[in-house]
C-alpha positions as CSV (number, residue, x, y, z in Angstrom):
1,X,13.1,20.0,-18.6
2,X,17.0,19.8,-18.6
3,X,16.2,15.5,-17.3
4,X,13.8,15.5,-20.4
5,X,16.8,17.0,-22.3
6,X,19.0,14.4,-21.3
7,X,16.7,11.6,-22.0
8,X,16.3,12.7,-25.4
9,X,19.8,12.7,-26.1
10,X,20.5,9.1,-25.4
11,X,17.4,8.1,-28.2
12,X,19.5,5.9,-30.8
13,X,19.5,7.9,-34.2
14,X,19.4,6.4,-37.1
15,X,21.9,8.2,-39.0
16,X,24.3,7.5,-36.3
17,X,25.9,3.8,-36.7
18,X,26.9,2.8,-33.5
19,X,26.5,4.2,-30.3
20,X,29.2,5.3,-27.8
21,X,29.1,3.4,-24.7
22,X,31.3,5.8,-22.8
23,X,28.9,8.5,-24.2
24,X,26.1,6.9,-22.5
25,X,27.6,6.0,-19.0
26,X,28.4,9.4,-19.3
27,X,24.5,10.0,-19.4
28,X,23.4,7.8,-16.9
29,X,25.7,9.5,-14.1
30,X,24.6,12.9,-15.3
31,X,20.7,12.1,-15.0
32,X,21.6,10.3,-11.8
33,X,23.2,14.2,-10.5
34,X,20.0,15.2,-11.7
35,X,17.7,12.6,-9.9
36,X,19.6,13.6,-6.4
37,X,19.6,17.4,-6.9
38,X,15.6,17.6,-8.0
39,X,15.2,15.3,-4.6
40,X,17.0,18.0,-2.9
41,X,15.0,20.9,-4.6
42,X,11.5,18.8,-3.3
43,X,13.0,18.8,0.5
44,X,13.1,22.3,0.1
45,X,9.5,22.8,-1.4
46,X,8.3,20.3,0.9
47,X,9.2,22.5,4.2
48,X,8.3,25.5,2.4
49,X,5.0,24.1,2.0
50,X,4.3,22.7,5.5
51,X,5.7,26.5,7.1
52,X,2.5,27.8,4.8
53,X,-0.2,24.9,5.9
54,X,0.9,25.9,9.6
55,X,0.2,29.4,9.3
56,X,-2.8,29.1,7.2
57,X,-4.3,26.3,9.9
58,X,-3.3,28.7,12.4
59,X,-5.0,31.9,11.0
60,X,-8.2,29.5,11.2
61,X,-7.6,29.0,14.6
62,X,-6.4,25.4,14.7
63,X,-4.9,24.4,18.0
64,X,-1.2,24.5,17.9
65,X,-0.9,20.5,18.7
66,X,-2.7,19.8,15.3
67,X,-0.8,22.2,13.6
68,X,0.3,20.6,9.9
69,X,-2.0,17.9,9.7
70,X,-2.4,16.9,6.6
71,X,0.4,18.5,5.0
72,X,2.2,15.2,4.4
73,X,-1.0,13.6,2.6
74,X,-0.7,16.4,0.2
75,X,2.7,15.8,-0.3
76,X,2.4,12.1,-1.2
77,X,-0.8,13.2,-3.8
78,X,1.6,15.3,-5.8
79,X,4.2,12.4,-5.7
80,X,1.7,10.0,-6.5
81,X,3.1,8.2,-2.9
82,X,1.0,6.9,-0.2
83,X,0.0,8.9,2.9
84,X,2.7,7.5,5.1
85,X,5.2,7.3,2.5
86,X,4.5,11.4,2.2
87,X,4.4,11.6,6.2
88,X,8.0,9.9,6.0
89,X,9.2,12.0,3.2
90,X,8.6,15.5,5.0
91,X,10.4,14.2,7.9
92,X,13.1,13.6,5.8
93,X,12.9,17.1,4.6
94,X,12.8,18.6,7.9
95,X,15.7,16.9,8.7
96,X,18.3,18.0,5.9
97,X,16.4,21.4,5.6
98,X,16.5,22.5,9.3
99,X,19.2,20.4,11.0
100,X,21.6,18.3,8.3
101,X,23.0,21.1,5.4
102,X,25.9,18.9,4.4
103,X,23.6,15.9,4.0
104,X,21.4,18.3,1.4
105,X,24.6,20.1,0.0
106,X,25.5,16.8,-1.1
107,X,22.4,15.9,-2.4
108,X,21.8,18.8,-4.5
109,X,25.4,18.4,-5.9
110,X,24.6,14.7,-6.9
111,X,27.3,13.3,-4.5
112,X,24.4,11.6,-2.4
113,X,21.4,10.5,-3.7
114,X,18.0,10.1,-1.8
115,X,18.1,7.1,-0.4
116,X,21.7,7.5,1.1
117,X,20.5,10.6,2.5
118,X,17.5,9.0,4.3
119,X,19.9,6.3,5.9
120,X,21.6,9.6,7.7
121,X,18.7,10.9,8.6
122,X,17.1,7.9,10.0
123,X,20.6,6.5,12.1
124,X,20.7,10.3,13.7
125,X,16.9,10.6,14.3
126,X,17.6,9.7,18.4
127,X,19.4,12.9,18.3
128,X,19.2,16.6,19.8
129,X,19.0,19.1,16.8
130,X,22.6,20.3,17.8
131,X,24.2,16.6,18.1
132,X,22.8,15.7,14.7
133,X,23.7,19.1,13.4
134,X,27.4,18.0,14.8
135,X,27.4,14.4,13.5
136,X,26.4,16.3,10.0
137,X,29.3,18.3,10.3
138,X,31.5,16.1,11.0
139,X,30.5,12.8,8.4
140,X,30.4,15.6,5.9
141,X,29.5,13.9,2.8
142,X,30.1,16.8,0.4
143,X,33.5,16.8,0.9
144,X,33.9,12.7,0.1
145,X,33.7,11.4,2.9
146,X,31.7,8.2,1.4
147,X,32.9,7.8,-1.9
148,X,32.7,4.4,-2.9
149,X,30.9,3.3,0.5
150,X,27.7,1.4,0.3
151,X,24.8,1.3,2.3
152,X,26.4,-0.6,5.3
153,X,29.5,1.9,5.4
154,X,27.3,4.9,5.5
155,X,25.2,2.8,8.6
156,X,28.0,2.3,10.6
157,X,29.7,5.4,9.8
158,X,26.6,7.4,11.7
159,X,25.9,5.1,14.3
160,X,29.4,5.4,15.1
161,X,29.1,9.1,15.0
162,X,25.9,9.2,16.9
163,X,27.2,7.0,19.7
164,X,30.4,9.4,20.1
165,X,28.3,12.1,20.5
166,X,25.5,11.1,22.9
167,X,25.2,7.1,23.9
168,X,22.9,7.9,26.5
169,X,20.2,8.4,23.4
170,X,21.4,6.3,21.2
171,X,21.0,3.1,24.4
172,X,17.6,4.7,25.0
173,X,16.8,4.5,21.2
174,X,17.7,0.5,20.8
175,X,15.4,-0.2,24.4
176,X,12.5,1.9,23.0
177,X,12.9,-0.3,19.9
178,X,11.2,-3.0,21.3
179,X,7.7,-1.6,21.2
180,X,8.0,-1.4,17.6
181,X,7.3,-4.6,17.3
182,X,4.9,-5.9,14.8
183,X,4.2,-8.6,12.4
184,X,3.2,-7.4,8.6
185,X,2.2,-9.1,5.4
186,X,2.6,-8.3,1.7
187,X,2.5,-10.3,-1.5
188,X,5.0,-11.9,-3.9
189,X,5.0,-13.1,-6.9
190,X,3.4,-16.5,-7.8
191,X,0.2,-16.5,-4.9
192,X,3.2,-16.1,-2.4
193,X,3.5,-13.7,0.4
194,X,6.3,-12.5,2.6
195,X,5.3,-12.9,6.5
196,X,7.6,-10.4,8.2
197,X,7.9,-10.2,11.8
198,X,9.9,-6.9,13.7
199,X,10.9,-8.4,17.1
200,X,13.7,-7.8,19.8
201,X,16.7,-9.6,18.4
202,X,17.0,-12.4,21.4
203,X,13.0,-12.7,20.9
204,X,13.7,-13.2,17.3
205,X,16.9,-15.2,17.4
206,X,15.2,-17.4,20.0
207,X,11.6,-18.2,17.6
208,X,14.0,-19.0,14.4
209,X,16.5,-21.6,16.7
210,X,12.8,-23.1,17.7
211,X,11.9,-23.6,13.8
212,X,14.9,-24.7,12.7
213,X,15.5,-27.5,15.4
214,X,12.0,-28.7,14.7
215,X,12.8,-28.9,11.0
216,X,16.1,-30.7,11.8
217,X,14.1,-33.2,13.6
218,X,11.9,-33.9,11.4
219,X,14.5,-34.4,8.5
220,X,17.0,-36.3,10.5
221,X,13.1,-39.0,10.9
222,X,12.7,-39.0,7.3
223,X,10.6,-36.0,6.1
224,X,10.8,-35.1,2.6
225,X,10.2,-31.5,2.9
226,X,13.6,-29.5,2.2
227,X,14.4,-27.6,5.6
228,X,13.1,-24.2,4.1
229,X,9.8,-26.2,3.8
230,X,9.5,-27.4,7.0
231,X,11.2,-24.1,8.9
232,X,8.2,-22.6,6.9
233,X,5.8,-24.9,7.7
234,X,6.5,-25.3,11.1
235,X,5.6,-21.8,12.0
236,X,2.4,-22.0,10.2
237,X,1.3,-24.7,12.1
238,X,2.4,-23.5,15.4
239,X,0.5,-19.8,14.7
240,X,-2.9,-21.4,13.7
241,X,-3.0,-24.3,14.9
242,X,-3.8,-26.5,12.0
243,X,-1.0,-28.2,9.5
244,X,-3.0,-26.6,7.0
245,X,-3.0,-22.9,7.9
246,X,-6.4,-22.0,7.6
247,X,-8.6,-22.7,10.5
248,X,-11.8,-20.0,11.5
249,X,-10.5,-17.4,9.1
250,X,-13.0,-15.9,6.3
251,X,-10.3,-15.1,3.6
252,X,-13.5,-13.9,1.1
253,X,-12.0,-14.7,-1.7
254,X,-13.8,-13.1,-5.1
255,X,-14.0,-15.3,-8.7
256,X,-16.2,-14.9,-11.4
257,X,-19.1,-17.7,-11.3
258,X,-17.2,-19.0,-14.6
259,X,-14.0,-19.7,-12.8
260,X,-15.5,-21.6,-10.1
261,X,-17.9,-23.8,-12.0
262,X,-16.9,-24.0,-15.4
263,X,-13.0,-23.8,-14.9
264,X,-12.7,-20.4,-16.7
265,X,-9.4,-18.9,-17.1
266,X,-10.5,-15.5,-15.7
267,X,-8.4,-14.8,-12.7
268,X,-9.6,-14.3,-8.9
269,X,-9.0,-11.8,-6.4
270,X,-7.5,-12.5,-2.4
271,X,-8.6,-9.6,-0.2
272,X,-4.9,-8.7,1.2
273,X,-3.1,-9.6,-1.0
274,X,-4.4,-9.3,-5.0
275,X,-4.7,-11.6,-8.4
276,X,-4.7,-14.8,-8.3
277,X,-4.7,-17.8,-10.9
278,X,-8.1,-19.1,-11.5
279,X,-6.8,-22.5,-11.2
280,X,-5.4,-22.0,-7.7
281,X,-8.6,-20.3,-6.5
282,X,-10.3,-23.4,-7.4
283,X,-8.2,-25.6,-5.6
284,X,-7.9,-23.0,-2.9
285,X,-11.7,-23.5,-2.4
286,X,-12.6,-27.6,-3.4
287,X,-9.1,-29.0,-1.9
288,X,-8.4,-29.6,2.0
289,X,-6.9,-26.2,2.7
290,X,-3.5,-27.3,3.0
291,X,-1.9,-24.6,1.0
292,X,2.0,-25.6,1.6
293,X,1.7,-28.3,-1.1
294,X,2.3,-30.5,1.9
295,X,1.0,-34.4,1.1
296,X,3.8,-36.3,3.7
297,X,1.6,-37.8,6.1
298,X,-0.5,-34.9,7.2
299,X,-3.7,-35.2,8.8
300,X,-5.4,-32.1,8.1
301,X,-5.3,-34.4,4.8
302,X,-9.0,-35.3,6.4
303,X,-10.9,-32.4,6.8
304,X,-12.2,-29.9,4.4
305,X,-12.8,-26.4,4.6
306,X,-16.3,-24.9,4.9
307,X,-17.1,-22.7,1.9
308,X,-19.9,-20.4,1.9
309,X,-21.1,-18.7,-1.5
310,X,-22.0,-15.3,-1.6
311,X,-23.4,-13.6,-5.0
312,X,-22.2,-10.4,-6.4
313,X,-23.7,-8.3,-8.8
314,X,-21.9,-6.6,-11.2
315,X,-23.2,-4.2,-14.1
316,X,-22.5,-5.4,-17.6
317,X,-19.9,-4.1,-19.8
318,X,-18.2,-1.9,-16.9
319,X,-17.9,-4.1,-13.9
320,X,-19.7,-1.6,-10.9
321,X,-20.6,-3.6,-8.5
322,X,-24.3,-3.0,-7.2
323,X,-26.7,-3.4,-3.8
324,X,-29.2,-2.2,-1.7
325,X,-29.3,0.6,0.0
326,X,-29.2,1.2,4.3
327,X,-31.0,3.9,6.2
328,X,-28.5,3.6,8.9
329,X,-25.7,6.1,10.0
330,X,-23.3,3.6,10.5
331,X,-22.6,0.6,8.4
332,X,-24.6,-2.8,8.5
333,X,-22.1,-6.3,8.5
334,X,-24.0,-6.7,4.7
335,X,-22.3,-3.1,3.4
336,X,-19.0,-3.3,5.2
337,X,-18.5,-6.8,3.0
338,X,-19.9,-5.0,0.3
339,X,-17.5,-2.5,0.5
340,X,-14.7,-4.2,1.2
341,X,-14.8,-6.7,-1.9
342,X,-15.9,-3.5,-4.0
343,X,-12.7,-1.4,-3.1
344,X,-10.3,-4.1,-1.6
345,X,-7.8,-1.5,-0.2
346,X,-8.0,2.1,1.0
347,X,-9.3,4.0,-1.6
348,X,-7.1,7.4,-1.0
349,X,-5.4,7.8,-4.3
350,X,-1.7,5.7,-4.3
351,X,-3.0,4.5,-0.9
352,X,-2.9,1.1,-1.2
353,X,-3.1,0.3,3.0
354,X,-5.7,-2.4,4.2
355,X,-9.4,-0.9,5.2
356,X,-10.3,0.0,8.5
357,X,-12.5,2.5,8.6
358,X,-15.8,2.6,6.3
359,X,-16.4,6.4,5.5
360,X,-19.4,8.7,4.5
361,X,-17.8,9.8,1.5
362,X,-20.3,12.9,1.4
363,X,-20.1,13.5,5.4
364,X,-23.6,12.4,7.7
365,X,-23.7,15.7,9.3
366,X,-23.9,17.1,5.8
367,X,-26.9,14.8,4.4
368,X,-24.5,12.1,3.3
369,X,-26.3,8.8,3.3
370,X,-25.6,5.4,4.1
371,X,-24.8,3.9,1.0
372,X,-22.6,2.1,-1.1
373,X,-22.5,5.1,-3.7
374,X,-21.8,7.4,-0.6
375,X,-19.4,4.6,1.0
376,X,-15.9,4.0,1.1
377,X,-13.2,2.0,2.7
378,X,-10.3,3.8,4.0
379,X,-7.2,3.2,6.4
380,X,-6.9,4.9,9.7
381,X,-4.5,7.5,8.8
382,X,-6.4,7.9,5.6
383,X,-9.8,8.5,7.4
384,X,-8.6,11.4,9.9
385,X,-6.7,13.3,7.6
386,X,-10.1,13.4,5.4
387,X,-11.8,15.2,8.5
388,X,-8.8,17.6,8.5
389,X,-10.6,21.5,7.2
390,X,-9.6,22.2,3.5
391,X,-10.0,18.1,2.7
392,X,-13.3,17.0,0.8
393,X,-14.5,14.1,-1.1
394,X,-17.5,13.6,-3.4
395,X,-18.7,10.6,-5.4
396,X,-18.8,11.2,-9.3
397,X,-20.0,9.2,-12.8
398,X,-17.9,7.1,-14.0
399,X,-17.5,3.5,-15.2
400,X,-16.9,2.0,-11.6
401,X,-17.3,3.4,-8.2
402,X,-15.7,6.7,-8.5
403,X,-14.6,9.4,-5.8
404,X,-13.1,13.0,-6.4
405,X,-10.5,13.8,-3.3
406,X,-9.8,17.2,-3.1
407,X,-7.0,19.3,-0.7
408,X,-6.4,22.8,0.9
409,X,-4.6,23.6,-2.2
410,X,-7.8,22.7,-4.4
411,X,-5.9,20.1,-6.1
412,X,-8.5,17.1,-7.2
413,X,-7.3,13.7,-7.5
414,X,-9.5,11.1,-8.6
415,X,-9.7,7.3,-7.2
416,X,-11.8,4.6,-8.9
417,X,-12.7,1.3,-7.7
418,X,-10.2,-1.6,-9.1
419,X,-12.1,-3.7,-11.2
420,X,-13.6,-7.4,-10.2
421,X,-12.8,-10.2,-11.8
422,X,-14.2,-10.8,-15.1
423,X,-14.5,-6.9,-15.8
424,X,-13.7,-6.5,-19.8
425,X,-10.3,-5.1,-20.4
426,X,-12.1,-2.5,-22.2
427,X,-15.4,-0.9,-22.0
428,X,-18.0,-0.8,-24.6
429,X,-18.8,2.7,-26.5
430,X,-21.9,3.4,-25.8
431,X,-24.4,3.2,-28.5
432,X,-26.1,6.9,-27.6
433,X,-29.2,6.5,-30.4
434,X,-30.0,3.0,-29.2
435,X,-29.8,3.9,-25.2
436,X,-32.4,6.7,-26.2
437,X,-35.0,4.2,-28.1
438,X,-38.1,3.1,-26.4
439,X,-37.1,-0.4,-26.4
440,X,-33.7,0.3,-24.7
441,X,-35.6,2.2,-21.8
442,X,-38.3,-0.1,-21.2
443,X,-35.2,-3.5,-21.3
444,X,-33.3,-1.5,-19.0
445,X,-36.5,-1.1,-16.5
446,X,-37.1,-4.6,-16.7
447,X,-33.9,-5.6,-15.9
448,X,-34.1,-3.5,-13.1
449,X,-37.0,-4.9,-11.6
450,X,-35.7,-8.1,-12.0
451,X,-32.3,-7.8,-10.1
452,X,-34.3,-5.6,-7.5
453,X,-37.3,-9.0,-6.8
454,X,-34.1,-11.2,-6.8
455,X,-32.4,-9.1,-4.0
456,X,-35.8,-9.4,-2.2
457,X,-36.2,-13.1,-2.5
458,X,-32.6,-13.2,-0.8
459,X,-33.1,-11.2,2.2
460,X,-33.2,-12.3,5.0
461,X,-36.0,-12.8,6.9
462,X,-36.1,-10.6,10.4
């Protein structure tokens, strides 16, 4: 309430001619103290409410190893984060709760803010409670010790710290590094992506020195391609194999049969990554596959990428996307694709992770079927905490696919499918009189016969 206060009282007025900028500034820092002691007063909730989970999963009889599951999924529900971004955030609040009390005194006082905070927690995470409780002690950022230091100072400040006081961990940290390693995609704007990869640095130092002498060679014989081009370029066509980048890899990309045939403006979907233009889609699909924008003398220039068409049917007006049902327990290859273009990422509220798992939503032991009503695509972590006791999930009406996830705490929080491309902005009222006429029921089971002979015409045959 005080923050909502605050906000209020920056509103122009119009009685008031000009507004005082040192006023303002003035606002800003205070709502900023605010920001950084309401983080503090969630650390504190956060461990309160992970000491209750235990005891309660406990009392149940849970073994002590699986003791708090689940707690930091709750966590990110009620801050509208992702699973692992709660998971991360209760470490954090173990850390400055349990073992850092300067770190959190300075947080609550608004001399630190959250992110700062997290930086000292993370460069002292090698430590023994004692040693970090130590380096706390003695970096003491309460009493000013980083005023006017940025992100780097307050790095090298712990690691400094941390080294002093145990470089025996701190050495077996940076060689324990290296099975971090990973390689990790997400978008950017403008169909663009960042390709990241975590490696060891003399790994990393070594594949970048490779690329960029490549790309000097190729400038120094003529190329056209700026040397951030070819450096990109380069590692494309050294990962796949093909100048062009795509070579064996089903990228099920999802357009509305408008866009493709009839060059519609309606944008397209890119499982992995999001929206994209309808005009690149299209060129995406009838061009060679040489997404660079590469034309200098490349011979991928010859061959063209196979394309296979796959329909999708979506309800009018709200966008649900429909198919048969499976008597199986697990998922056939024709529902997991269905699936995955019907909920594109994990469907755990704020979860926005790549699919891994396809889900009963309604568990098989409890008379869930297999079905793409009872079906859902969720990431690993996403999938066991779901099995965790207290956690349920049922499907429910609503204009799309629809799920209702529900926690220990009974809090209900509600996911719906994102919608397909060429789903109206806004969905029709429903004309209640009309849907109970005669001739509205007997259209609608036409059209239901209809769609279920064409889905029989396109089976398969055994």
């Amino acid at each position: 309430m005080d923050a909502a206060r605050s906000l209020a009282a920056v509103r122009p007025s119009g009685n008031v001619p000009e507004l005082d900028g040192a006023r303002l500034i003035a606002e800003i820092r205070s709502l900023e103290d605010h920001k950084s002691a309401l983080a503090a007063r969630q650390a504190r909730l956060s461990v309160a409410f992970d000491l209750i989970q235990r005891r309660e999963q406990r009392d149940r009889g849970i073994p002590a190893g699986e003791l708090g599951s689940g707690a930091g999924a709750q966590i990110a529900l009620a801050r509208r984060e992702s699973p692992a971004r709660g998971g991360r955030l209760l470490g954090l609040a173990k850390a400055l709760v349990t073992e850092m009390p300067h770190t959190l005194a300075a947080l609550e006082t608004g001399q630190l803010n959250e992110w700062r905070a997290t930086l000292l927690v993370k460069e002292t995470a090698c430590l023994s409670a004692e040693d970090r409780a130590a380096v706390d002690a003695e970096l003491a950022p309460d009493t000013g010790t980083f005023d006017g230091a940025g992100d780097r100072g307050i790095i090298a400040a712990a690691r400094t710290a941390a080294y002093r006081r145990d470089p025996r961990s701190v050495t077996q940290r940076a060689s324990h590094a290296s099975t971090e390693r990973h390689v990790s995609l997400r978008p950017a704007p403008d169909t663009m992506c960042y390709l990241t990869a975590l490696l060891p640095v003399a790994a990393g130092v070594a594949v970048y020195a490779g690329l960029t002498r490549h790309a000097d060679t190729l400038r120094a014989a003529g190329d056209p391609r700026t040397r951030g081009q070819l450096v990109a370029d380069t590692l494309v066509e050294r990962t796949t194999g093909t100048a062009g980048g795509i070579s064996g890899i089903e990228i099920q990309l999802v357009m509305t049969d408008r866009t493709l045939f009839q060059a519609d403006s309606e944008p397209a979907r890119l499982p992995g990554y999001g929206i994209v233009p309808a005009g690149w889609a299209r060129d995406l699909l009838t061009t060679t596959g040489d997404t660079t924008g590469n034309t200098a003398g490349d011979a991928a220039g010859d061959r063209a990428m196979n394309v296979w068409l796959r329909r999708l049917y979506t309800a009018p007006g709200t966008g649900e996307l429909t198919a048969v049902d499976s008597r199986a327990r697990l998922f056939p290859a024709g529902l997991r694709r269905f699936l995955t273009a019907r909920d594109d990422t994990c469907r755990t509220p704020y979860c926005d992770a790549p699919i891994r798992h396809f889900d009963h939503i309604i568990p098989w032991h409890r008379g869930g079927t297999t079905t793409q009503d009872n079906g859902a695509g969720l990431c690993e972590a996403c999938n066991h905490t779901k099995e965790t006791p207290g956690w349920s999930s049922r499907p429910r009406p609503g204009p799309r696919h629809t799920l209702d996830v529900t926690t220990p705490t009974g809090h209900t929080y509600q996911a719906t499918a994102p919608p397909l491309p060429g789903t109206p902005a806004r969905q029709p009222e429903p004309d209640l009189a009309a849907a109970k006429s005669p001739d509205h029921r007997r259209q609608r089971h036409r059209r239901a016969n209809d769609l279920h002979r064409t889905r029989r015409q396109n089976q398969p045959a055994a």
